[in-house]
N, C-alpha and C positions, 0 to 999 in steps of 0.2 A: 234224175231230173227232179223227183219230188224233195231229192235233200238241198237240191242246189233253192227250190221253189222257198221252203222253210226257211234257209239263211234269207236270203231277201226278204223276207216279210218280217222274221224279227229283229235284223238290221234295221230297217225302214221303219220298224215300232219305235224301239230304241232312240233311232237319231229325231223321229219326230216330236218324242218327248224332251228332247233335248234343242230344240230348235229357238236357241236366244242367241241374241247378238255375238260376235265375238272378233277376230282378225280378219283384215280384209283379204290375206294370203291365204294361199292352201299349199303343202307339200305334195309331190309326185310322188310316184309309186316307191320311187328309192329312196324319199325323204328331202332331197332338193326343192326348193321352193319352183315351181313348177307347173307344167300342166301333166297329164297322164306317165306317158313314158320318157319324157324330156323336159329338161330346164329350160324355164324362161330365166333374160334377166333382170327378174325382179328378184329383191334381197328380202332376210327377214326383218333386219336391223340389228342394230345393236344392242348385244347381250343377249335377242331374241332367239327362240328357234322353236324346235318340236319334237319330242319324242313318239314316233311310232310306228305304228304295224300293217304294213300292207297283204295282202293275198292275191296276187294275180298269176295264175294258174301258168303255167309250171313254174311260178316262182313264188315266194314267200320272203320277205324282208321285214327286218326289225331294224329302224334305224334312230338316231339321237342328229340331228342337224342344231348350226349356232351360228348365227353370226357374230364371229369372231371378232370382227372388225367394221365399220358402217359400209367395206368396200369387198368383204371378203365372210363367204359363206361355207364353213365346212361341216360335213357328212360324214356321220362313220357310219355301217352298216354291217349286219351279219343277214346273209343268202341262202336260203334254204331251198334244193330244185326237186321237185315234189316229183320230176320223173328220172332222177338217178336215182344209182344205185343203191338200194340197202346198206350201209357201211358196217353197223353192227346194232343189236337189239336197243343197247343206251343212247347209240348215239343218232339212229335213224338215217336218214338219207344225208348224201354228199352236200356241205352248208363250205361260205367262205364269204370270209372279211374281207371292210371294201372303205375307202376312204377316197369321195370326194371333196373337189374345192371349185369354187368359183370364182371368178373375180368379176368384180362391176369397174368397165372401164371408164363409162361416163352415163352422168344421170339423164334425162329426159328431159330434150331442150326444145320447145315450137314443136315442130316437126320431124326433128331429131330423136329415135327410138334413145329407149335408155340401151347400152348395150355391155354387154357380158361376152367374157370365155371361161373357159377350166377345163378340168382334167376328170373322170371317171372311172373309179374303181385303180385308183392308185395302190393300193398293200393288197398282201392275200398273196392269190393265184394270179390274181390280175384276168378273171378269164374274159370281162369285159371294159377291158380298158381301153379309154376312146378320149379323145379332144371333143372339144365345140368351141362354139361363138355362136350368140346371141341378140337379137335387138326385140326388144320389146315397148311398145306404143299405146302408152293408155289416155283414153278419151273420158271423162265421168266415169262409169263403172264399170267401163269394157277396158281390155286387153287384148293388145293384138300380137302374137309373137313369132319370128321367122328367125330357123336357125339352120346352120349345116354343124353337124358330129360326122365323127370318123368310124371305122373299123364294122363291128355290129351296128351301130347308130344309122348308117348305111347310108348319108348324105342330107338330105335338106328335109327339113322339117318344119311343120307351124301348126298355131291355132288359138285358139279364143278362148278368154273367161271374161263371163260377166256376172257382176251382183247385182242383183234385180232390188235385192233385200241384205243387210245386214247380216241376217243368218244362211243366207241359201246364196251358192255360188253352183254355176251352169258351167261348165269345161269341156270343148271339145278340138279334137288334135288330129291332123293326118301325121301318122307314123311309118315311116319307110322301115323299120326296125327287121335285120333278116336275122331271126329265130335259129336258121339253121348253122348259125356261124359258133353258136353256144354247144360248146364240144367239155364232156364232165367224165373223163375215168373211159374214154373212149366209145362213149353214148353220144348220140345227140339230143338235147333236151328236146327240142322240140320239130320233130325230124323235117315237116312240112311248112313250105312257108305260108304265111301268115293268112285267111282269107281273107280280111278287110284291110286296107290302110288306113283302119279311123278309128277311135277313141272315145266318147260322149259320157257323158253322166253328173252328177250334181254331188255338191260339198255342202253338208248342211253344218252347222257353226251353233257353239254356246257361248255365252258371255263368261264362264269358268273357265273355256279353253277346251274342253273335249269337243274335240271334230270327229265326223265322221262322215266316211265318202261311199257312193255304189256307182261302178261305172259300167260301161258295158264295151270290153276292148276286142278288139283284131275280128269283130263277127264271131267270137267264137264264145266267150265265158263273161259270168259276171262276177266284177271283183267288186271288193270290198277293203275299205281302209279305215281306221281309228288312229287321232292326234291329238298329241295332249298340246298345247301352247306353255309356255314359258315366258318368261323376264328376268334375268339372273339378275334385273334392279330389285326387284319388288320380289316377297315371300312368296312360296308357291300356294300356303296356304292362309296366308292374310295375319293377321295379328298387330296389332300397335302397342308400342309401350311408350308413351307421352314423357317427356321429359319431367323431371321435378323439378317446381317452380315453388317456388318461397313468398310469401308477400314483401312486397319490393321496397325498397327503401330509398325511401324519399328524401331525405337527410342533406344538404353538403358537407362538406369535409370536415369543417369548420364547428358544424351542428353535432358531430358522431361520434361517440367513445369510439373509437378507431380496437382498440382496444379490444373490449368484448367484440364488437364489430367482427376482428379477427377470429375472435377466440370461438363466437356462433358459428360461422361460414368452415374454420377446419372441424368442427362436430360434424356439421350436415355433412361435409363432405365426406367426410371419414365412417359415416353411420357404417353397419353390419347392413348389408342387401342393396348398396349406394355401385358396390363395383371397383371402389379405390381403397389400396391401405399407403400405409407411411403419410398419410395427407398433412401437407405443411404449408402455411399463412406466415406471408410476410407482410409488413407494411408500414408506408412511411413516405412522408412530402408527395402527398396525390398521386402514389404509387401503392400498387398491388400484387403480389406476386404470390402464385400459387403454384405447390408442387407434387407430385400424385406418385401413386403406381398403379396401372390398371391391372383386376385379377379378374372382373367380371365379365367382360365384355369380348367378344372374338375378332371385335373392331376398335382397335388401337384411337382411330377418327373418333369412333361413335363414344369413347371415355371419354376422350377431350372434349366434344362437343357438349356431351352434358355437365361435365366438369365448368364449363365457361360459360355456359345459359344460368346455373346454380349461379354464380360466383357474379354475374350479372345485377342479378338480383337482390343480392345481400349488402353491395359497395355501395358505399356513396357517389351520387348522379355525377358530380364533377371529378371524380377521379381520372386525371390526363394517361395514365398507362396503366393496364390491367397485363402482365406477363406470364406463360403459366409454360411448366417443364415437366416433359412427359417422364417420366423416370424407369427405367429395367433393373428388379432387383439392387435399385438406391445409387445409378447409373444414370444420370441427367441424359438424355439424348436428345433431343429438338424442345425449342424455345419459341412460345407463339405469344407478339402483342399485340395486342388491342388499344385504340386511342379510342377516347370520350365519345365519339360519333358511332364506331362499332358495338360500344357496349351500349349505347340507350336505341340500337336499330333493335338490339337484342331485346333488350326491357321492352320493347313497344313489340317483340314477335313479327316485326317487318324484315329481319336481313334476309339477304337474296344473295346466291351460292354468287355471283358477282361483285360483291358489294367485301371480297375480304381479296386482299393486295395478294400477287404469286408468290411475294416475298415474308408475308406472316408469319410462316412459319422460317426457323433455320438451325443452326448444329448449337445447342447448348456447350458454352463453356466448361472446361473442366473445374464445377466449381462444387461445392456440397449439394447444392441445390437449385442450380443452373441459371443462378443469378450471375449477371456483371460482375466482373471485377470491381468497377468505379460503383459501385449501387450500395448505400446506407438503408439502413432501417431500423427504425424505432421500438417494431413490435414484431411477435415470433410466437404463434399457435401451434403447436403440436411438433410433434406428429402424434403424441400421448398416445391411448386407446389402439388408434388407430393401424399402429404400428405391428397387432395383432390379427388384424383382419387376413384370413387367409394361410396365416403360418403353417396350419396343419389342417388338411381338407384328405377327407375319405369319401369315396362313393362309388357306385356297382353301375355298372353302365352293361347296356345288350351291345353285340357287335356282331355284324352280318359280314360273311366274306364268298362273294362268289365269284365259279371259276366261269367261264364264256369260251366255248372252242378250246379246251386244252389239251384233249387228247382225244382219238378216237372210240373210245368204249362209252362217254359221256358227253352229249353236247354240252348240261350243264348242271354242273354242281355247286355246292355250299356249304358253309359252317355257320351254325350257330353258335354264338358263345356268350359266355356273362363274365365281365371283366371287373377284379376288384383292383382299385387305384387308389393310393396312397403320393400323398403330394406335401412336400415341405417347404415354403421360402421361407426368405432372407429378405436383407436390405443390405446387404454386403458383399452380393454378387455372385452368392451360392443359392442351390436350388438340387430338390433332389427328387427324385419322382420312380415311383416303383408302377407294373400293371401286370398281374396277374393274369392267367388268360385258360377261363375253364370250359371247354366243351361242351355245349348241352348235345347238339345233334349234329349229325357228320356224315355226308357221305361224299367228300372229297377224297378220290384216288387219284393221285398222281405222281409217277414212280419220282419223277428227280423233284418232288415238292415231300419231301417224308415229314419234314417239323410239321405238314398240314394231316396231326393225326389226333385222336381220341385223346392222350393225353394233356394232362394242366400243366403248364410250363411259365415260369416268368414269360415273359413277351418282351418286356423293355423294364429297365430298371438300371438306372444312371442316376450320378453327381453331376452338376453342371457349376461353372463357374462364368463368370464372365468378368473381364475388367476394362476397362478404357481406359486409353493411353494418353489421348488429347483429344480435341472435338471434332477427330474425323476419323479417330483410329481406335478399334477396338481388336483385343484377343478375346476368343472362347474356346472351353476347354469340356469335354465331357468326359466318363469315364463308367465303364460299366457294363450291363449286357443291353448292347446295340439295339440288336433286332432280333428277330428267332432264329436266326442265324449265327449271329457271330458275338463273342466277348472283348471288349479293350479298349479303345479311345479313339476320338475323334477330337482334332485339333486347327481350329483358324487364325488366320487373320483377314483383319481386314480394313484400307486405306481409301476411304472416300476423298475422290481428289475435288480440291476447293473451285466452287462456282462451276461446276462441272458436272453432268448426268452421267460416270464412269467411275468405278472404281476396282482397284486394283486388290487381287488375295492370295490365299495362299489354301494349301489343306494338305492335314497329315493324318493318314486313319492305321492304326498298328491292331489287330487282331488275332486272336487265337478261334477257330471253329468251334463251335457248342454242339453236345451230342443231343440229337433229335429228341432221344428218348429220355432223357433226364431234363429234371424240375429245370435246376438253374447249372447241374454239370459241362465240365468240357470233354470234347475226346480226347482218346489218349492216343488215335491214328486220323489220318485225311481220309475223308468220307470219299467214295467211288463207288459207279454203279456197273453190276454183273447182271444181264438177264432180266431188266428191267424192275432193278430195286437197288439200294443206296445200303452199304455196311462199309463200316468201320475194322480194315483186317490191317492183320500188321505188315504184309505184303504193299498196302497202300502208303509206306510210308508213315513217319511220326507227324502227330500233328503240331508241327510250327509256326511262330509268329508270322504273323503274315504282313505286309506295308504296304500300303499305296500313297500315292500323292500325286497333288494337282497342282498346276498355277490355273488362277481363275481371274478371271476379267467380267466384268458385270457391267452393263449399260440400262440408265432409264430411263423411256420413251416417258415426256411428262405430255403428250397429245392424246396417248390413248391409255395412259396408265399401265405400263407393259415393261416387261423386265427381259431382258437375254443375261445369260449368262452363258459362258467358253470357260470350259477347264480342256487344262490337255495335261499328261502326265501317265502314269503306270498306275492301272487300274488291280485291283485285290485281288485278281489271278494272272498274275505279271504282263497281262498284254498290257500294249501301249497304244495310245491314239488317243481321240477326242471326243468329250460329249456337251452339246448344245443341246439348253433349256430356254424355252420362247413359251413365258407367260402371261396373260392377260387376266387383270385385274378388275373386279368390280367392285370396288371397297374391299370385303373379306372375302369375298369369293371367286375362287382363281381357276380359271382352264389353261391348259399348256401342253406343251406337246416337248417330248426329246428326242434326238438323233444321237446313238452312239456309232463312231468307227474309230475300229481299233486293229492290229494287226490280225486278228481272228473274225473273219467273217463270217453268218449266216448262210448256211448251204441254199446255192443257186440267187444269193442276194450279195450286191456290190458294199454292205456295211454290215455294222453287227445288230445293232435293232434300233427298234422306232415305237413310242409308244406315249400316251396321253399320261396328264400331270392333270388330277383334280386338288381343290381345296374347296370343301361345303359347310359353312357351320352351322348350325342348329339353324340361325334366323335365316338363312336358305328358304330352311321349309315354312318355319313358324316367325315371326318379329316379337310375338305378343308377354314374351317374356327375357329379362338378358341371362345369356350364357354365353361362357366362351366356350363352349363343347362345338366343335368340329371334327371331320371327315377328311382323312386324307388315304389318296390310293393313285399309285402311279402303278400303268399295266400296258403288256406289250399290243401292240397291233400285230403284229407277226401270228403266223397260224404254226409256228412251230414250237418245240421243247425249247426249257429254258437253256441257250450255249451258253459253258462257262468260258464267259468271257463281258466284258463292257461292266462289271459290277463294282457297287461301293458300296459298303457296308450302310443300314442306314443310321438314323441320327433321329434321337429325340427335338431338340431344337437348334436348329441350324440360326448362323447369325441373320437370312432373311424372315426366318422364324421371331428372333425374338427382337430384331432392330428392323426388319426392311420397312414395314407399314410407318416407321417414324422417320422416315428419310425423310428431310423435312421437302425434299420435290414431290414424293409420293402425299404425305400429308398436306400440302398445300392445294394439291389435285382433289382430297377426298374432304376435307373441312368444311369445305362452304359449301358442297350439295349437302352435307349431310344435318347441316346447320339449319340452311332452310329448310329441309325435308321434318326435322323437328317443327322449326318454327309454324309450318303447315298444322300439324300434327296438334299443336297446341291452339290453335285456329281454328281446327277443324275444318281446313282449306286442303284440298289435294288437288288443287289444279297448279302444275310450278309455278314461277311467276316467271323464268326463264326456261323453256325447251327444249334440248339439244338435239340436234338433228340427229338421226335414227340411222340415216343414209345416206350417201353419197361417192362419189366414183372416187376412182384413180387420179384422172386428168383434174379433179375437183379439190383434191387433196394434195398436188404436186404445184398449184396455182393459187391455191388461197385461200379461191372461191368459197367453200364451204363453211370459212370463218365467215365471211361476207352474209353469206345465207342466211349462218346460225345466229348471223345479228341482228340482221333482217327482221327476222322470225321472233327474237326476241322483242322487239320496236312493237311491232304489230300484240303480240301477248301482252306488251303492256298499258 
């Protein structure tokens, strides 16, 4: 009793010190936006969510929630039952992964709750897996929420939150929850049912986003929760880097060495710490034409925008078309113009992510410089200098790798490492890039993971090529050692079909296996494991080329910025079948999720696995400087060992790697918020001058309505 008395009291310090403004939601125990032990339906919004840690006695939860979609809210979680069994000294008590989702079917109309369903504790063991449906009723700063779940959930439920205050939110809940149905290794967690069916306690809120909750559930314990808040729009930890802006020229056309004019604007653009090389100036008859390659930036947009806020500034007022072509390794890919009116919205820091056409952007011809065929010009700046920027870049980067639930001897472990990287472009469509990968600290065991060991080993270390074929058709080609895994190449195509969010590809991956234990060696037999460890014997077989391939089919959602992609084909350990990627876009920062099934399934599971797809770049966390240094880690939701089976070797740059962000549908979607979010920036203005709704249902989204809304809302903002 005295240790339980002590948590509360410096819980209750802590959160009082921290008692500023912050979201008017709170998550539940399991990370669902929520009241105590059940979903309301209310959403976080879009791109929104929380990461964090609940304690509610016999349970313990660490979960990351997002709304994924402004109608759809998912949860992953890892379950710790604080009265099972000991499993082993590392690894503690019996824990299991849990992924839910919600849907919001319709928003809150008069007297119309908002209301909600989904599903609970989808992957794992599944040991509380249940349905619901929801209605939730907010008046001013109350909520009022009545739902039925199934299974454990044990039927109808409700309850209240109200914010009094900004920082302080009151929650309380009748829980029909039967405790005894939670059955773990043939225990019951919590053998007696519940003595109260009630809930109560208060959510104190900061304006940086750490929450923290103390509740007092079932008459029996007092729990405790910490949440961090998120925005996968906005850096988690603030920073700005203001666009560069030139003193602007006042000139007309008539008035301007056109000339130097040019010859100024491809310098700025091309400076060393600008972000672009190959920088090329065209110009001629009240025409402009600008053409880059981005190295700086981990947002394809975020070049282009500052490339055309520059390039704004430097032309002449009456120039009728300003045209500018994003280039990949000296590879024109999308073409964006601008007439007279866009570029002085620019000059004046007025434009509004509205104010630039769906069609601004589109596929660069196949031309040097992704100019028109029919298009003259008089004058031609660079690429001089410029053309150097970036050719040969070195640098030592940390890399953190950790493991979550992979075996039982360890809930969880990690590697430390320091990566040396060596990077060469082109402007001819090669590219070459080595990364070294040295150990500092290690204590990942895991028998079928052996490359995850103390020694230094290349990591990746590829040629790449790329060429285009016409303005919708590209090959790429790699060659090299893959991954830590595997040596040999990787092969696409691919045919974006015209006026169309679809495109059609191909893939061909030929490899030879790399021995664990050497730098950059192959083996000389096929690796297999005896007795829970992985050797190379010659009973196993010579180690031979290996092939897989795919046909791939790709679609782009241009409403929510989201990509699917479908391959089906024979995967790099001859199974056959299919794998679906479904990613969601926030500019440079992507969440996703994959589905493999192939003829080899997951013991006691109808496929072979399922697991999240991140992309984070540096300005994730930080804005306040550009890099294109990013994060990428795709990891299973399954709580089992890796099956061989559903694999593809991986791939330094894949073609949505080095073209997808300039699909000129996707660019057209990410230009004009990112335009004005400068132009603010340069203002010193962060209120948008357009809104986009956050949230809204199913039925809202199948009708219209929520265009209607988001326009609405807009009329009134302005």
């Amino acid at each position: 009793m005295k240790t339980k008395r002590c948590k509360f009291y410096f819980f209750a310090l802590i959160f009082l010190l921290m008692a500023i403004p912050s979201y008017a939601l709170s998550p539940s125990n399991s990370g669902l936006v929520g009241l105590w032990e059940y979903p309301s339906a209310e959403m976080p919004g879009d791109g929104m969510g929380w990461i964090s840690f609940s304690d509610f006695y016999p349970y313990r939860s660490g979960s990351a929630s997002l709304g994924l979609f402004p109608w759809l809210e998912m949860n992953i979680r890892l379950n710790e039952f604080a009265t099972a069994n000991i499993i082993s000294p590392g690894y503690g008590r019996y824990k299991d992964k849990a992924m839910d989702l919600k849907f919001l079917l319709a928003e809150q109309k008069g007297l119309r709750p908002a209301l909600a369903f989904g599903s609970l504790d989808m992957m794992g063991t599944e040991i509380r897996k249940a349905y619901f449906a929801a209605g939730t009723w907010k008046y001013a700063d109350v909520a009022l929420t009545l739902g039925y779940a199934t299974d454990t959930y044990n039927g109808f439920y409700g309850g209240i939150s109200w914010e009094p205050q900004k920082w302080l939110e009151f929650k309380a809940e009748y829980s029909p929850l039967d405790y005894t149905k939670d059955w773990v290794g043939g225990k019951k967690l919590h053998p007696k049912p519940a003595k109260d069916k009630y809930n109560f306690g208060i959510v104190l809120k900061s304006e940086w986003g750490l929450n923290g909750s103390l509740s007092y559930q079932r008459g029996e314990e007092f729990c405790f929760g910490l949440s961090y808040a998120f925005d996968l729009t906005k850096p988690v930890f603030g920073g700005k880097n203001k666009a560069k802006i030139e003193e602007t020229l006042f000139s007309d056309w008539d008035e301007t060495d056109i000339e130097k004019t040019a010859s100024e604007l491809q310098i700025e653009l091309g400076k060393k710490g600008f972000g672009l090389r190959n920088t090329v100036v065209l110009a001629g008859d009240k025409k402009v034409h600008v053409a880059f390659e981005n190295i700086g930036y981990s947002s394809q947009a975020e070049a282009t925008a500052r490339a055309i806020i520059l390039t704004a500034h430097k032309i002449p007022w009456d120039t009728e078309v300003c045209s500018f072509s994003t280039m990949v390794r000296g590879n024109p890919v999308s073409r964006i113009e601008m007439n007279t009116e866009k570029m002085a919205l620019i000059r004046l820091h007025a434009l509004n992510a509205y104010d630039l056409n769906n069609d601004s952007a589109r596929w660069a011809p196949k031309t040097k410089y992704g100019t028109l065929l029919d298009e003259e010009w008089q004058v031609m700046a660079g690429p001089g200098e410029s053309i150097r920027n970036g050719t040969a870049d070195i640098r030592i980067a940390l890399a953190y790798e950790p493991r979550i639930d992979r075996t039982l001897q360890n809930d969880y472990m990690g590697r430390l490492d320091i990566d040396y990287i060596g990077h060469l472009r082109s402007s001819q469509g090669w590219e070459a890039y080595l990364k070294v990968r040295q150990p500092i600290e290690n204590d990942i065991d895991i028998w079928w993971q052996p490359e995850i060991s103390d020694k230094t080993r290349i990591w990746q270390g590829v040629l790449s090529y790329i060429h285009k074929l016409n303005d919708r058709t590209w090959a790429l080609g790699e060659v090299g050692w893959l991954d830590e895994n595997y040596f040999g190449g990787n092969f696409w195509g691919r045919y974006f079909l015209k006026e169309s969010p679809f495109w059609i590809g191909a893939r061909v991956s030929v490899v030879k296996e790399r021995d664990f234990d050497s730098f950059a060696g192959l083996s000389d037999y096929k690796r297999e494991y005896y007795n829970g460890k992985a050797y190379y014997l010659p009973i196993n077989g010579e180690n031979d080329w290996r092939s897989g391939y795919w046909a791939e089919l790709g679609y782009h959602d241009s409403t929510y910025n989201a990509d699917i992609i479908a391959r089906y084909g024979k995967f790099i350990d001859s199974d056959k079948g299919y794998r679906v990627d479904a990613i969601r876009n926030w500019n440079d920062a992507s969440v996703g999720f994959y589905f493999t099934n192939t003829d080899r399934k997951t013991q006691n599971k109808s496929y072979t696995d399922a697991g999240m797809i991140l992309h984070l770049p540096l300005s994730f966390w930080y804005a306040g400087h550009p890099s294109n240094t990013y994060w990428d880690q795709e990891f299973t939701l399954l709580s089992t060992f890796r099956l061989i089976a559903g694999a593809m070797p991986g791939a330094w740059m894949t073609p949505e790697k080095l073209i997808g962000e300039l699909n000129p549908r996707r660019l057209n979607q990410e230009l004009g918020p990112l335009l004005e979010r400068l132009m603010r920036d340069i203002r010193e203005d962060q209120q948008p001058q357009v809104e986009k709704k956050k949230v809204y249902g199913i039925l809202e989204y199948l009708s219209g309505q929520w265009r209607v809304d988001e326009a609405m809302q807009g009329e009134e903002g302005l």
